[in-house]
C-alpha positions in Angstrom: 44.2 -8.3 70.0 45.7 -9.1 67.0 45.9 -12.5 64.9 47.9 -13.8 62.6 45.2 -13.6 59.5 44.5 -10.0 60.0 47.8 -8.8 59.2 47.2 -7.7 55.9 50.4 -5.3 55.7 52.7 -8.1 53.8 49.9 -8.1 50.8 49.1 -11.5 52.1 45.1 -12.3 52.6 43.1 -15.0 54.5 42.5 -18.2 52.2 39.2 -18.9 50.4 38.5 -15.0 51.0 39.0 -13.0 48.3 39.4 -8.9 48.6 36.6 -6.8 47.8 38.6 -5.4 44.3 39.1 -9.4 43.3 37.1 -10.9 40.7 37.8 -14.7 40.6 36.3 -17.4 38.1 36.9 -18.2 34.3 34.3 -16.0 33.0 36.1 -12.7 34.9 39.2 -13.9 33.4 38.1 -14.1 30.1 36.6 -10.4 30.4 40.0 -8.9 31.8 41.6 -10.5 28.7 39.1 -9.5 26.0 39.2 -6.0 27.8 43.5 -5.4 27.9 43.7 -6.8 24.2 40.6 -5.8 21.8 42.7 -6.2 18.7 43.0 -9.9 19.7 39.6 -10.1 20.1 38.4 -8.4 17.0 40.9 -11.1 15.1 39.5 -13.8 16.2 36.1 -13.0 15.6 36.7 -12.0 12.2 38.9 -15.1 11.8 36.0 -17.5 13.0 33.1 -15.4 11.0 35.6 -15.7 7.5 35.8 -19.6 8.3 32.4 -20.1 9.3 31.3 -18.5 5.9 34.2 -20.6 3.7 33.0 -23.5 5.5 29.4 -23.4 5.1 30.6 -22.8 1.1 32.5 -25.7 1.4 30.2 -27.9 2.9 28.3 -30.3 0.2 24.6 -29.5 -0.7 23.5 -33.4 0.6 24.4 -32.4 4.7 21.7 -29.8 4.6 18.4 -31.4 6.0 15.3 -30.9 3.1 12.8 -28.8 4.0 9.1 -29.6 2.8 6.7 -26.8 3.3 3.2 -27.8 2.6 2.3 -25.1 -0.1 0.6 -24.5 -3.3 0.4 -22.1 -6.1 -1.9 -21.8 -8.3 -1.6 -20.0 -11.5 -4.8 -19.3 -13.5 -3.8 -17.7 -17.1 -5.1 -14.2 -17.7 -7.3 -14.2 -20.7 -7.2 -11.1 -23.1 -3.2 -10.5 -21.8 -2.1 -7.8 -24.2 1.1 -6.2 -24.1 1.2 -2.5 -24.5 3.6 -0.4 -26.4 6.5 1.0 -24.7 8.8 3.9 -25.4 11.6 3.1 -28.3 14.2 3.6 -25.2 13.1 0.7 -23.7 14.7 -2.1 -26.4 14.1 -5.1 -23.8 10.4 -4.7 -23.6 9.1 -5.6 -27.2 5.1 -5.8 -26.9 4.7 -7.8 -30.3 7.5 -10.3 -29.6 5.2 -10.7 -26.4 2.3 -11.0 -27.8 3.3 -13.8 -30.0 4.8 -15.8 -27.4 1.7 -15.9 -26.0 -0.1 -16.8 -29.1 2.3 -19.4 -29.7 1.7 -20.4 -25.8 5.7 -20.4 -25.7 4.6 -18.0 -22.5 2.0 -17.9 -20.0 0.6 -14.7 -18.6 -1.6 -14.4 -15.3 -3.0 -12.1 -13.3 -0.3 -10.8 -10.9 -2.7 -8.1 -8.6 -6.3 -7.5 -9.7 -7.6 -4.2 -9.1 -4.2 -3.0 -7.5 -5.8 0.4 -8.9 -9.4 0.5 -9.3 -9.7 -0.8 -13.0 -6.5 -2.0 -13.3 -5.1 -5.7 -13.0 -0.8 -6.0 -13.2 -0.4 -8.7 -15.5 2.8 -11.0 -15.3 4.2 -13.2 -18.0 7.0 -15.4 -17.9 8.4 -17.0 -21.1 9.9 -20.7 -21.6 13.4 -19.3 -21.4 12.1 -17.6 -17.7 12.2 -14.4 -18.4 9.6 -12.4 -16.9 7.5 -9.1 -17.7 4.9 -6.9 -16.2 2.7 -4.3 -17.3 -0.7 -2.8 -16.1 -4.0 -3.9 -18.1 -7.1 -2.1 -18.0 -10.1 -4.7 -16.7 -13.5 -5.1 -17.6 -14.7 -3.4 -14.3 -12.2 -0.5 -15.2 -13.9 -0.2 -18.7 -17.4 -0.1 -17.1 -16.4 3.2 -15.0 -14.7 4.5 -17.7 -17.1 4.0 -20.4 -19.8 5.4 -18.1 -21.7 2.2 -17.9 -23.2 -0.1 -15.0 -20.1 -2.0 -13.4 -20.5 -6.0 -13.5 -21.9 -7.7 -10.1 -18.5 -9.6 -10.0 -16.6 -6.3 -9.6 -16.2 -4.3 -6.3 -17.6 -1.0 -5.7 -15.7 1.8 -7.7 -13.9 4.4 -5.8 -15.8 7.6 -4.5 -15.1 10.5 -7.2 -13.9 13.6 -6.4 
């Protein structure tokens, strides 16, 4: 015997029971509308990521919270830095203008990786006006091996030779 709710034949369904092909709820509508018009979408992202980035621009240096990391750096000058020579090419790197700033202490070098290469330190320097240089410096364990002679007990073990 029939009822009145199971006639489904005029498109009409029972209340509070949706089909099995329905999808109800905000979140399902959202979808079908991001799905049927993408070019919408991809505006309005784009829209919201160019205003995000002109407001954070925008927004004065004072509302961002300070950040204290507990650090320190200490920076023990290099004695001995010397500059080395570098190919006339190379008209931003003048060793004896470098050497003079640090003569004049107008810059401070320090030791930037010891033994990066056995018997080699990278020296940095940076001058007053913050400009900073690198080059490679032969170290006293390097000179050791080298020279043939006994390496220092404060050095590490040279390299296995081939």
């Amino acid at each position: 015997m029939k009822t009145p709710n199971d006639d489904h034949s005029n498109g009409a369904t029972q209340p509070n029971k949706p089909t099995e092909n329905a999808i109800n709820g905000i979140g399902a509508a959202l979808a079908r509308f991001a799905l049927n018009r993408p070019v919408t979408i991809g505006m309005v992202f784009i829209s919201m990521l160019l205003f995000g980035a002109v407001s954070g621009k925008l927004l004065p240096l004072e509302k961002f919270p300070g950040i204290d990391i507990p650090e320190m750096e200490v920076e023990v000058p290099y004695p001995d830095a010397t500059p080395l020579n570098t190919p006339g090419w190379f008209d931003c790197y003048d060793a004896g203008a470098l050497t003079q700033a640090l003569e004049d202490g107008t810059a401070l070098a320090f030791l930037g990786e010891g033994n990066f290469i056995y018997g080699f330190d990278r020296i940095v320097m940076v001058g007053q006006d913050g400009r900073g240089y690198a080059w490679h410096q032969i170290n006293p364990c390097g000179e050791a091996v080298y020279d043939g002679d006994p390496v220092p007990d404060t050095c590490p073990p040279p390299p296995e030779s081939n």
